[in-house]
HTML snippet that shows the backbone in 3Dmol.js (N, CA, C, O; Angstrom):
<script src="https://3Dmol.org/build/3Dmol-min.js"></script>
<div id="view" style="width:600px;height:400px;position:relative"></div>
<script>
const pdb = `
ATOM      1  N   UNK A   1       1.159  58.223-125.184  1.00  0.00           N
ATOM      2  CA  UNK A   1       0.053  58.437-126.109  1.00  0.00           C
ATOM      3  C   UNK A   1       0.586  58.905-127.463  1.00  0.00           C
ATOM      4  O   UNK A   1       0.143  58.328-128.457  1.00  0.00           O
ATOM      5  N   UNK A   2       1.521  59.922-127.627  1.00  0.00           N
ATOM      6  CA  UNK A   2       2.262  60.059-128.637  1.00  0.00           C
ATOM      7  C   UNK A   2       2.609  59.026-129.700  1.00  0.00           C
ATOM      8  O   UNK A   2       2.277  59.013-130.885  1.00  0.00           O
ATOM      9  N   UNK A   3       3.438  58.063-128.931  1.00  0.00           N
ATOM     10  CA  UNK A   3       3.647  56.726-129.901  1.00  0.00           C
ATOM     11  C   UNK A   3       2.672  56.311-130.387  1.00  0.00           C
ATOM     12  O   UNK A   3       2.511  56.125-131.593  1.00  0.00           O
ATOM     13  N   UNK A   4       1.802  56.086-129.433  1.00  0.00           N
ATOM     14  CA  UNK A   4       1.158  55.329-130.296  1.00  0.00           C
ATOM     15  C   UNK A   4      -0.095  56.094-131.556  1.00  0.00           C
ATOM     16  O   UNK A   4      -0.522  55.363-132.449  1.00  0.00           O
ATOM     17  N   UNK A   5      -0.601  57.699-131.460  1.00  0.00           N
ATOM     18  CA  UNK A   5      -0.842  58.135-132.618  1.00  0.00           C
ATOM     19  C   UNK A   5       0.172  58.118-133.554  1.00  0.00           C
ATOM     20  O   UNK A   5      -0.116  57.681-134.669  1.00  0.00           O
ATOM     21  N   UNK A   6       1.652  58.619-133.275  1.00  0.00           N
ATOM     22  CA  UNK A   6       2.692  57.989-134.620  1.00  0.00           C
ATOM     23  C   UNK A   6       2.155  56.465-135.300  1.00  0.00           C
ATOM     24  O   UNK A   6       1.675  56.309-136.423  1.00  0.00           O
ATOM     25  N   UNK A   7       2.320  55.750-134.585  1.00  0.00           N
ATOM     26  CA  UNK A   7       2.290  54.063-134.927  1.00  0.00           C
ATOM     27  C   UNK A   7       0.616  53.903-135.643  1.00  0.00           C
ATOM     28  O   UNK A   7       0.414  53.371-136.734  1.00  0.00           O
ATOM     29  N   UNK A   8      -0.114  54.297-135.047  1.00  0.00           N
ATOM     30  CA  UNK A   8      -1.651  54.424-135.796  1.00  0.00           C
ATOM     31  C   UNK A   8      -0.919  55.102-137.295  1.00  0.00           C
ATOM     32  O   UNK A   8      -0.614  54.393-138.254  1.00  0.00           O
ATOM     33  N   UNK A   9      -0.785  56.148-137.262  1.00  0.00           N
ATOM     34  CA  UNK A   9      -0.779  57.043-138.366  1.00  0.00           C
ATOM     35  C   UNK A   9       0.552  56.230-139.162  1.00  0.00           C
ATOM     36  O   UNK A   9       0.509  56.388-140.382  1.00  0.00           O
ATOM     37  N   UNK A  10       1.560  55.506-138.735  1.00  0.00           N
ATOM     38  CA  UNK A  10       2.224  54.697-139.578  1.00  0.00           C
ATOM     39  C   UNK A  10       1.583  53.650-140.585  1.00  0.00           C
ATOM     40  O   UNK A  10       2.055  53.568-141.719  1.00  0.00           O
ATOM     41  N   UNK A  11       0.313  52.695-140.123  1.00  0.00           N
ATOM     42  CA  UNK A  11      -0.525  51.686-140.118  1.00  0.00           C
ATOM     43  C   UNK A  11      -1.128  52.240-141.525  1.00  0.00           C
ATOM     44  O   UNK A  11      -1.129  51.702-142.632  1.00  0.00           O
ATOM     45  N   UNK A  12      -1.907  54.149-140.891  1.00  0.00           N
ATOM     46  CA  UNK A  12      -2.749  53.969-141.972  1.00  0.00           C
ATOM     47  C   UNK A  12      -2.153  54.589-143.286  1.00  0.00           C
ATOM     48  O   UNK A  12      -2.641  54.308-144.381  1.00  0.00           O
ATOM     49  N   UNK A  13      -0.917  55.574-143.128  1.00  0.00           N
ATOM     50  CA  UNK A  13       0.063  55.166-144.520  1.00  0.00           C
ATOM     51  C   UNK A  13       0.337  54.816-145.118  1.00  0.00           C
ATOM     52  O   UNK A  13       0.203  55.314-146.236  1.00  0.00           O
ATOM     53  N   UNK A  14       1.010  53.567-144.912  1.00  0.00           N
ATOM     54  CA  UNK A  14       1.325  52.624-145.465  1.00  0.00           C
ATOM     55  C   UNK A  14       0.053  51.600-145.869  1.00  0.00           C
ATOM     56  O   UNK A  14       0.301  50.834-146.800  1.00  0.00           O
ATOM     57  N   UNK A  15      -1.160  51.517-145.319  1.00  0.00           N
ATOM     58  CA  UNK A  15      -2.561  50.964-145.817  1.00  0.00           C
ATOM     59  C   UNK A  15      -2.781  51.699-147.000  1.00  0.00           C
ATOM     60  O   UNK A  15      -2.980  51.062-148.034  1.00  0.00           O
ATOM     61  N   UNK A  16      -2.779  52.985-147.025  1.00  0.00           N
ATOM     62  CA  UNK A  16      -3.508  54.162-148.198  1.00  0.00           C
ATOM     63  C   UNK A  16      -2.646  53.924-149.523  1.00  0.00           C
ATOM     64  O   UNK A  16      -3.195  53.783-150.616  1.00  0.00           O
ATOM     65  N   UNK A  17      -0.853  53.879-149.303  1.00  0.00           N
ATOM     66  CA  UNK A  17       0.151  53.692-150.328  1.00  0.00           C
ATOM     67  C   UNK A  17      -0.233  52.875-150.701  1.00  0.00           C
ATOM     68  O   UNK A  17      -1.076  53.076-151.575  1.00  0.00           O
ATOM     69  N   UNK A  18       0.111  51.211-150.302  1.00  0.00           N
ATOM     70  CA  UNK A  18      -0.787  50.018-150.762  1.00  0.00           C
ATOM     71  C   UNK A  18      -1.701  49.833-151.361  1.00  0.00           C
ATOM     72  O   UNK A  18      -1.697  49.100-152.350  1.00  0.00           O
ATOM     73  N   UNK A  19      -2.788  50.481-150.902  1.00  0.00           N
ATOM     74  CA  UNK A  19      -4.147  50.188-151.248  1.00  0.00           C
ATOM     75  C   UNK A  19      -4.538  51.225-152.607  1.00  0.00           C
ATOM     76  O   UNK A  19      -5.449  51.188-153.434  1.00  0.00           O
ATOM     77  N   UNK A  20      -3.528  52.029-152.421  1.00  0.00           N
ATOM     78  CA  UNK A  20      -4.004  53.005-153.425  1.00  0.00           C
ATOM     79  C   UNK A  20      -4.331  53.049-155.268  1.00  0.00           C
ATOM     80  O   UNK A  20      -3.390  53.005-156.060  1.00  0.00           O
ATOM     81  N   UNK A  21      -5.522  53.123-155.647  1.00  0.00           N
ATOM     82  CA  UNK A  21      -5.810  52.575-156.664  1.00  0.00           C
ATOM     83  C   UNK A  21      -6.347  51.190-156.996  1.00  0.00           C
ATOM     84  O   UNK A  21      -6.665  50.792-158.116  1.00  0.00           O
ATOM     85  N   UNK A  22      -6.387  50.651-156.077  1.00  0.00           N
ATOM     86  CA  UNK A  22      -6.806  49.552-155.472  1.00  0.00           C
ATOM     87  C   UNK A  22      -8.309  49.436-155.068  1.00  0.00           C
ATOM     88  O   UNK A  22      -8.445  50.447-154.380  1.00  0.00           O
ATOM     89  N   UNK A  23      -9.380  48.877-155.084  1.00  0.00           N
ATOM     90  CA  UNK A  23     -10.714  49.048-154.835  1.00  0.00           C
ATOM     91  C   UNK A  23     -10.426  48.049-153.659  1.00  0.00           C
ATOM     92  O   UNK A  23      -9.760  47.017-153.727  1.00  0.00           O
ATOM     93  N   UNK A  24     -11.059  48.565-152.586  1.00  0.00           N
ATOM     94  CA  UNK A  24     -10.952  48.022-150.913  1.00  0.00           C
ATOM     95  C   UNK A  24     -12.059  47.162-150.630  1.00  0.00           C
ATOM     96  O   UNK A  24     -13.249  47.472-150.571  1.00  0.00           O
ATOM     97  N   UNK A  25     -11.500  45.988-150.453  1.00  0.00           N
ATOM     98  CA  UNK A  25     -11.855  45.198-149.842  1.00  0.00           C
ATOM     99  C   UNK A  25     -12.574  44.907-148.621  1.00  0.00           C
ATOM    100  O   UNK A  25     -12.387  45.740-147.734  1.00  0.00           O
ATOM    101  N   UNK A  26     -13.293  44.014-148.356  1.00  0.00           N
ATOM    102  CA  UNK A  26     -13.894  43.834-147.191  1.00  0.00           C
ATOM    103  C   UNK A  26     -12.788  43.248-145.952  1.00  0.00           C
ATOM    104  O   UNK A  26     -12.741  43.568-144.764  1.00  0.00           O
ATOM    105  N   UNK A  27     -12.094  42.455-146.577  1.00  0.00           N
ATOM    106  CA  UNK A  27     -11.095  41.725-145.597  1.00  0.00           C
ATOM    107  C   UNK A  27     -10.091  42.951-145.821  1.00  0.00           C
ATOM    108  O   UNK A  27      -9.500  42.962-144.741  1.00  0.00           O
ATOM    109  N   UNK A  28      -9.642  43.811-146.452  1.00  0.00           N
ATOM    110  CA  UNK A  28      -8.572  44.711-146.374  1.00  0.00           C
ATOM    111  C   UNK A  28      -9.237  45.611-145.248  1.00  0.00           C
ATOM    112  O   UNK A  28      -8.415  46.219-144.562  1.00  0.00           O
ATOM    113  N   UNK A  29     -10.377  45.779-144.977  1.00  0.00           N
ATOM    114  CA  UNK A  29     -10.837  47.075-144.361  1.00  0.00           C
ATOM    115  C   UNK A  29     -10.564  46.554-142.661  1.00  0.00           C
ATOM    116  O   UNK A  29     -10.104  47.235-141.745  1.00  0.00           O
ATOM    117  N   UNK A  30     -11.146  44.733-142.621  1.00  0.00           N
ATOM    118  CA  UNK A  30     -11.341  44.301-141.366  1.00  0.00           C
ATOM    119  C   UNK A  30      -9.814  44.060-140.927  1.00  0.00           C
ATOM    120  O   UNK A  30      -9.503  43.989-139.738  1.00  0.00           O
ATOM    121  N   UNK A  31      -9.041  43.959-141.796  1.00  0.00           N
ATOM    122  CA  UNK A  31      -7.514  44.196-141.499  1.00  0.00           C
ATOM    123  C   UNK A  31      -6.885  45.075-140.714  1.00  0.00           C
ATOM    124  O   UNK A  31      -6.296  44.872-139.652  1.00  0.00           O
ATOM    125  N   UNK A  32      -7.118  46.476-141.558  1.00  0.00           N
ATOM    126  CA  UNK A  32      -6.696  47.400-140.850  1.00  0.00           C
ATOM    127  C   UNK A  32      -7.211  47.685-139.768  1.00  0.00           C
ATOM    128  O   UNK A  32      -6.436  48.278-139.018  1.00  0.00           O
ATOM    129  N   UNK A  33      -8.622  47.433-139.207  1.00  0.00           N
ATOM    130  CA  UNK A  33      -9.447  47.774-137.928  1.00  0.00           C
ATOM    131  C   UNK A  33      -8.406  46.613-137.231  1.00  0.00           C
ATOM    132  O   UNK A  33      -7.710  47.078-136.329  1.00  0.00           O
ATOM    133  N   UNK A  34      -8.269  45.607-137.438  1.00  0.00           N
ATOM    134  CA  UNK A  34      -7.405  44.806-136.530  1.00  0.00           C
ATOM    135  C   UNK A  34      -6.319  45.199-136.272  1.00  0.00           C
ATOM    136  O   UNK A  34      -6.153  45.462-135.081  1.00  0.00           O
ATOM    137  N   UNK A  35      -5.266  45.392-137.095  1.00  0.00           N
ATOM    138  CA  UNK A  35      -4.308  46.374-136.881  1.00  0.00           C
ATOM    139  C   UNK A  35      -4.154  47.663-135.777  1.00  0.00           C
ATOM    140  O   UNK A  35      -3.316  48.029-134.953  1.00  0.00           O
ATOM    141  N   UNK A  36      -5.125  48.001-136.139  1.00  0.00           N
ATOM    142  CA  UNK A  36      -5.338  49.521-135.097  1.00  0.00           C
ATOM    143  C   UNK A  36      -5.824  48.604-134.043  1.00  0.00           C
ATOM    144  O   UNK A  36      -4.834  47.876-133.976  1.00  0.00           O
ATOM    145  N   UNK A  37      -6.382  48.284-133.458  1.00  0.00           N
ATOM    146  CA  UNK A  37      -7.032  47.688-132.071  1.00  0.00           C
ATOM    147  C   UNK A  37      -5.562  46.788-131.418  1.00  0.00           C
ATOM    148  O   UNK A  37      -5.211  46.738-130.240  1.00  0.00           O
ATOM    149  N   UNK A  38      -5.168  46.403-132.128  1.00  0.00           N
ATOM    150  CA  UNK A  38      -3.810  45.661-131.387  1.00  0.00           C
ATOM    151  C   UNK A  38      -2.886  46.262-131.277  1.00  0.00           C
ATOM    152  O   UNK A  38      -2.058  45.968-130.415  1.00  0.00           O
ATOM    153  N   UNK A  39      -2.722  47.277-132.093  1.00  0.00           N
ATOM    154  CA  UNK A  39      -1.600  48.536-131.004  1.00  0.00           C
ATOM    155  C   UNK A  39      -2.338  49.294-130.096  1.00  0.00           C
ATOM    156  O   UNK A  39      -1.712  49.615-129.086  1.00  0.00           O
ATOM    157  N   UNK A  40      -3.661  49.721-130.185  1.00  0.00           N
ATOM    158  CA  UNK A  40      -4.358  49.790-128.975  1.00  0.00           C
ATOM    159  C   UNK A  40      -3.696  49.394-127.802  1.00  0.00           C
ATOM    160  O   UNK A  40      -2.915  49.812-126.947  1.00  0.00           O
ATOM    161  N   UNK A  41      -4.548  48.098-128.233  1.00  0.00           N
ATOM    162  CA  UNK A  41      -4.689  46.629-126.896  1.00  0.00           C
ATOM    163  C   UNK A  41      -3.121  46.774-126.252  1.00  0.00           C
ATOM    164  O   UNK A  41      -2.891  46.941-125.054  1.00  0.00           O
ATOM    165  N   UNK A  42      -1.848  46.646-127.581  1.00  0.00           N
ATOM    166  CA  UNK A  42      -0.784  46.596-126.985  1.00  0.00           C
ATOM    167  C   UNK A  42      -0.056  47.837-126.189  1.00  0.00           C
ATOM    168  O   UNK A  42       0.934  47.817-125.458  1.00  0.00           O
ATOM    169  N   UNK A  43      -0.976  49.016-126.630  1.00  0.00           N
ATOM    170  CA  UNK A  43      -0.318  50.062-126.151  1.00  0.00           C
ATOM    171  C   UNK A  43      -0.716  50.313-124.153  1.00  0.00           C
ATOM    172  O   UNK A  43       0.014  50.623-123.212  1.00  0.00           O
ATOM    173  N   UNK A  44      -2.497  49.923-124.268  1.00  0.00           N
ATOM    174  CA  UNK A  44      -2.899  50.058-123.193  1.00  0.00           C
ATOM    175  C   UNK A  44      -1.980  48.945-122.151  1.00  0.00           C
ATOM    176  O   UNK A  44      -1.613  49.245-121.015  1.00  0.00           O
ATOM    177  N   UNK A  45      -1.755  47.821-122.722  1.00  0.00           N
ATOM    178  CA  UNK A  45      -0.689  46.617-121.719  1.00  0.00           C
ATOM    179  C   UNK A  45       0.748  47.432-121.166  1.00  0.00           C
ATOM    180  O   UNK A  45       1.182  47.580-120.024  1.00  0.00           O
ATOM    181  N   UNK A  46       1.224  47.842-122.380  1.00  0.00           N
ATOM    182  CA  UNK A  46       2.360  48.135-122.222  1.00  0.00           C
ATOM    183  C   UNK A  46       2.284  49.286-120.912  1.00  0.00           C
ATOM    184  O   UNK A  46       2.810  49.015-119.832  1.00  0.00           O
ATOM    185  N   UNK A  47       1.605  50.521-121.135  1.00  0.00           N
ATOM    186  CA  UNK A  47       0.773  51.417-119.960  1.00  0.00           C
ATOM    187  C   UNK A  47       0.573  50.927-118.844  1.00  0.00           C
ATOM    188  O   UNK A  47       0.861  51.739-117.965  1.00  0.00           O
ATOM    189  N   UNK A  48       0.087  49.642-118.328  1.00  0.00           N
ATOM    190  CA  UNK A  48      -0.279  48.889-117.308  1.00  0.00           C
ATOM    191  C   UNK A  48       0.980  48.385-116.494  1.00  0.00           C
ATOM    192  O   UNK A  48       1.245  48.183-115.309  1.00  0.00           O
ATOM    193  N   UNK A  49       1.426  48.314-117.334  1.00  0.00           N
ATOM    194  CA  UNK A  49       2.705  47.312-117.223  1.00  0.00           C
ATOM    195  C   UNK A  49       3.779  48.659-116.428  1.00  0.00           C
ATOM    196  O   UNK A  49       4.422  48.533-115.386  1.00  0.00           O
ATOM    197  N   UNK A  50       3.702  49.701-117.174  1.00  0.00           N
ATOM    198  CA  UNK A  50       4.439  50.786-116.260  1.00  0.00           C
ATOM    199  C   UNK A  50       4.182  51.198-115.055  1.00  0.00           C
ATOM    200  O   UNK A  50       4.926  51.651-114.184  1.00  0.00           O
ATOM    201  N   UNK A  51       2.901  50.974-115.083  1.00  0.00           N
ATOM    202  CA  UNK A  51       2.083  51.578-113.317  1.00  0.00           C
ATOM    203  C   UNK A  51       2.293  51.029-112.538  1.00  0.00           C
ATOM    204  O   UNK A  51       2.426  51.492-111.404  1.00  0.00           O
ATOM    205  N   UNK A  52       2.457  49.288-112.978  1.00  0.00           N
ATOM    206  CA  UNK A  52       3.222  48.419-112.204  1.00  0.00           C
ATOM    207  C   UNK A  52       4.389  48.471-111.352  1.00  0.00           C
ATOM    208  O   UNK A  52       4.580  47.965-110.246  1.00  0.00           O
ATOM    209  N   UNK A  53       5.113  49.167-112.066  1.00  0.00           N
ATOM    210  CA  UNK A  53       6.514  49.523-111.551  1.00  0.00           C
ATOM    211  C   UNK A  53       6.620  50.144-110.711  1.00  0.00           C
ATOM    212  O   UNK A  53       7.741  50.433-110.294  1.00  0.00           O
TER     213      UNK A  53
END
`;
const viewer = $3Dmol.createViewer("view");
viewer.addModel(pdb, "pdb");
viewer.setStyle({}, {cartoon: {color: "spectrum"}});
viewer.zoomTo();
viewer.render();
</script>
């Protein structure tokens, strides 16, 4: 669970640096929600994938 709040909180860093000064977009916003849901998605697999073992 750790990693992956690091890796979230990497995402939205580097979104804020970027974006900063920048007036946000509709597709920039649906970006980052995608972003976050697929380290989700990938974090919960990866999790699955251990229990397996």
């Amino acid at each position: 669970m750790e990693e992956l709040i690091k890796k979230i909180g990497q995402i939205l860093n580097q979104f804020t640096q970027e974006e900063l000064g920048n007036r946000l977009s509709q597709f920039a916003m649906i970006s980052l929600r995608e972003m976050i849901l697929n380290e989700i998605r990938n974090y919960e697999i990866k999790g699955k994938d251990k229990d397996k073992k």
